[in-house]
C-alpha positions as CSV (number, residue, x, y, z in Angstrom):
1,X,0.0,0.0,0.0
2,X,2.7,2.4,0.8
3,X,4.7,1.6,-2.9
4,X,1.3,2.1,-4.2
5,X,1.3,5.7,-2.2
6,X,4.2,6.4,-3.5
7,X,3.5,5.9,-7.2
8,X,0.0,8.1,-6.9
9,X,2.1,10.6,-4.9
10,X,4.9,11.1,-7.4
11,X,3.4,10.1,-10.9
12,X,5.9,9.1,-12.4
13,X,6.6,9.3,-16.5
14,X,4.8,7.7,-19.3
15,X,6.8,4.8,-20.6
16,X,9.0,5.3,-24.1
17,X,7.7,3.9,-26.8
18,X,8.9,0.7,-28.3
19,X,11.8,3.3,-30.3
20,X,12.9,4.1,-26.7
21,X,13.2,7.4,-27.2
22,X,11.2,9.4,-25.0
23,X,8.1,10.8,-26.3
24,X,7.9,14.7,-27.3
25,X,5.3,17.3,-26.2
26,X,4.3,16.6,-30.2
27,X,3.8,12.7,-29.6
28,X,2.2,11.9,-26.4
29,X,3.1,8.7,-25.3
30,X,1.9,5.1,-25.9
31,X,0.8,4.2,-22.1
32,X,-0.6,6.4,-19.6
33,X,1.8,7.7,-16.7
34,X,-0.8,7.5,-13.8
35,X,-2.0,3.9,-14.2
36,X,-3.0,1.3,-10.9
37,X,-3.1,-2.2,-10.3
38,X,-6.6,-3.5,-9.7
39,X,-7.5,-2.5,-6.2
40,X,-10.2,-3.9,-4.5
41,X,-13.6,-1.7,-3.4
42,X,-14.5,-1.7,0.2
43,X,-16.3,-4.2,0.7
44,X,-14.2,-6.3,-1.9
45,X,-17.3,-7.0,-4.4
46,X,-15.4,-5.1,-7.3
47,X,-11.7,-4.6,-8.6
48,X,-11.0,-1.1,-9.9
49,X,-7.7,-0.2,-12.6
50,X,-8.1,2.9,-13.5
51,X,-6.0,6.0,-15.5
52,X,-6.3,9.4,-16.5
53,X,-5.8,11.4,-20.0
54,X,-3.7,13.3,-19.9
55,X,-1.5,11.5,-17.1
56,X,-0.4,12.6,-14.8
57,X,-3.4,14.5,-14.2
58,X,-2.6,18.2,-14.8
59,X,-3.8,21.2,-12.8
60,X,-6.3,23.2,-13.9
61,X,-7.0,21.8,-17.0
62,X,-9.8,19.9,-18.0
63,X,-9.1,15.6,-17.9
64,X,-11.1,12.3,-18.1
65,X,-10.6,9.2,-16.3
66,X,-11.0,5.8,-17.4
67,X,-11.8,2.7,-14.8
68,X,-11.9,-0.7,-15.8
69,X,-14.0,-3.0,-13.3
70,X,-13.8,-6.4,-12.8
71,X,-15.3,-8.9,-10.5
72,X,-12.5,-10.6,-7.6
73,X,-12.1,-13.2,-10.4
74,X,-10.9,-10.3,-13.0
75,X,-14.5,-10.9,-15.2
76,X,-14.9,-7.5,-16.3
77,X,-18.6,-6.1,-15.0
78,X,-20.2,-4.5,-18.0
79,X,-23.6,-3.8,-16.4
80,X,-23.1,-1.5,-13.9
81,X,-23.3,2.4,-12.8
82,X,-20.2,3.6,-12.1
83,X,-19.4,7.3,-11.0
84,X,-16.4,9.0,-10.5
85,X,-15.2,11.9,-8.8
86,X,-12.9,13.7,-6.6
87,X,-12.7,16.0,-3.5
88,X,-10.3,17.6,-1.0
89,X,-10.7,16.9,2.5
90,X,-8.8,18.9,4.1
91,X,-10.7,22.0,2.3
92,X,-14.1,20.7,3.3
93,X,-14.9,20.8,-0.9
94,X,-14.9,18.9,-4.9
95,X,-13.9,20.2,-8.0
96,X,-15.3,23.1,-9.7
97,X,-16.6,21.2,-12.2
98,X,-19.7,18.8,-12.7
99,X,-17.8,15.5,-14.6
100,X,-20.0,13.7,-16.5
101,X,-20.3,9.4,-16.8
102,X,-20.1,8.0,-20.2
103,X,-23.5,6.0,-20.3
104,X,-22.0,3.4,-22.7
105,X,-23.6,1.8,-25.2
106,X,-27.5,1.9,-24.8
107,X,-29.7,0.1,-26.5
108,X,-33.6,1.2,-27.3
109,X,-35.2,0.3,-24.2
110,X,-32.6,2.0,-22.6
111,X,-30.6,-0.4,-21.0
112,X,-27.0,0.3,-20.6
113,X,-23.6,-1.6,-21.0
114,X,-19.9,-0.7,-20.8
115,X,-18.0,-3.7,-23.0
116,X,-14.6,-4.8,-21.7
117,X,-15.7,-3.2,-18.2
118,X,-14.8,0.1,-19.0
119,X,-16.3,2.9,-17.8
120,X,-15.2,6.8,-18.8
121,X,-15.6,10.0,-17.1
122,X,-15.1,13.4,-18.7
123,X,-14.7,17.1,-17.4
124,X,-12.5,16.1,-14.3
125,X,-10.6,19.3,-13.0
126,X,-7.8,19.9,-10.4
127,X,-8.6,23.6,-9.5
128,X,-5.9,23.7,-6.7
129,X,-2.8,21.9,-5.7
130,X,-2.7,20.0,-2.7
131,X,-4.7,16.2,-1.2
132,X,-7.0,14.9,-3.3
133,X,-9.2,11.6,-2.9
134,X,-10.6,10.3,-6.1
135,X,-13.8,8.6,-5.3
136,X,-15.3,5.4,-7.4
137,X,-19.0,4.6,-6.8
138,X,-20.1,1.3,-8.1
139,X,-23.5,0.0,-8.5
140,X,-23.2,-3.4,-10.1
141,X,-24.8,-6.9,-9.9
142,X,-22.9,-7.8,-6.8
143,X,-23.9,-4.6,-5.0
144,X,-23.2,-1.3,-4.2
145,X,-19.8,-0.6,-3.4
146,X,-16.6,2.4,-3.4
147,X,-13.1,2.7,-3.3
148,X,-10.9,6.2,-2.2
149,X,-8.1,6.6,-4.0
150,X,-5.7,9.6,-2.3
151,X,-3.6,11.8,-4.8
152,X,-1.2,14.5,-4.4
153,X,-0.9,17.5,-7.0
């Protein structure tokens, strides 16, 4: 947990692409930089890897995040509702934006699916250096359940 701390703490830089030569501001790079190993939720019903474009996440500037979410076996979970978003606790307050949840693709009655477990989030926004906790609220066929992630800008 504390390597994993450590990671989300410092970002870290994308990896070179095969070439090894390190990517320019002109060619972002292949892999994201601020990418997790499945954690588990709370209550341990869901596994959560997640990453953000751009990575690391910058400050004040609009970015999405993309979560993949699996089952404890690793089956991705491709039915559920799954919001994301972030606050600062030590300010008492979110972002100053309203980030909105890709709904997937929706059939006509309306129902709802995310292939490969992925689900997206868009409008994200670091207003402010400091703590952040990025929050991931799952609703799913196992139940509802969350996981906090903490972050340093």
């Amino acid at each position: 947990m504390i390597a994993l701390l450590a990671l989300l703490a410092c970002g870290g830089d994308a990896p070179a692409p095969s070439g090894g030569a390190a990517p320019t501001a002109a060619e972002p790079a292949a892999e994201p930089a601020l990418s997790v190993a499945p954690l588990p939720t709370v209550n341990k019903l869901y596994r959560i890897t997640w990453h953000t474009t751009p990575a690391p996440p910058p400050l004040s500037t609009l970015f999405e995040i993309e979560a993949v979410v699996t089952d404890p076996a690793g089956a991705p979970v491709e039915d559920a509702q799954v919001r994301i978003n972030a606050r600062m606790p030590q300010h008492g307050h979110g972002m100053a934006t309203n980030p909105e949840d890709d709904p997937g693709t929706c059939d006509a009655a309306g129902a709802c699916t995310h292939p490969g477990g992925r689900y997206l989030t868009r409008g994200m926004k670091f207003h402010m250096p400091g703590e952040w906790t990025l929050r991931f609220d799952v609703e799913g066929p196992a139940g509802a359940d969350h996981l906090e992630v903490p972050l340093r800008l």
